[in-house]
N, C-alpha and C positions, 0 to 999 in steps of 0.2 A: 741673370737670365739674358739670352739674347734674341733678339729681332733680326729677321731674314727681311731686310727691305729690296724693294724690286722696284721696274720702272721707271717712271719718273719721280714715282716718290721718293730716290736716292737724291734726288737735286734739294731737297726738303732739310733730308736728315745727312745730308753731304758724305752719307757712304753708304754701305748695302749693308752693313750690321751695325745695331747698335744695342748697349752693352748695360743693364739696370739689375737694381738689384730688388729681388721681393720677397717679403718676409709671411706674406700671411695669402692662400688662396683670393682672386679676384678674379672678377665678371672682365667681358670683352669691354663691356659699357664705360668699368672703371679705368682699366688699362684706357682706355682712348678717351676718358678724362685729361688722366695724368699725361700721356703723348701731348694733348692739345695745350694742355699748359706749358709742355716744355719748347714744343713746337708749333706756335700759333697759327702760322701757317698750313698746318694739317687740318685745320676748321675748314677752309676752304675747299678740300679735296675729297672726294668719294676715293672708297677704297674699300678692300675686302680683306677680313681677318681669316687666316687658316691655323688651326692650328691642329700639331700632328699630323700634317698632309691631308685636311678634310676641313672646307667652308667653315664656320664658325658663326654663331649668333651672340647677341649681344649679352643674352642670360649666359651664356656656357662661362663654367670657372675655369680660370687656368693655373696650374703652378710653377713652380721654379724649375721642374721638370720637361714642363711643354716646351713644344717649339713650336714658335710661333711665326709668322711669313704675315707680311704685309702686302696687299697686290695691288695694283691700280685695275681700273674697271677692263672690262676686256670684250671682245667681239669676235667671235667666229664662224667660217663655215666650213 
């Protein structure tokens, strides 16, 4: 599976994709378990899961299918 990272979150994971492998459908909550254990540093960070180009909650499952995009917080007008 791979991650679209964005931001400053690429200074984290020191590139804009990063590349896992998953065997069995999981929650957003889990995947950003396992991110925080590989990346402790992401504990620190607010940040927005998307996945398939559309916001994402912590219950939504995703699979090896999804695309997923990690975004740092954002502000506009």
């Amino acid at each position: 599976m791979k991650l679209k990272i964005f931001g400053k979150l690429t200074e984290i994971f020191n590139t804009d994709e990063y590349y896992f492998s998953l065997e069995n459908n999981i929650s957003i909550a889990e995947l950003k378990l396992m991110l925080d254990k590989e990346f402790p540093r992401l504990k620190e960070t607010t940040f927005l899961v998307a996945v398939d180009g559309l916001k994402a909650d912590n219950n939504q499952l995703i699979s090896d299918t999804s695309e997923i995009a990690l975004l740092p917080p954002y502000s506009g007008g």
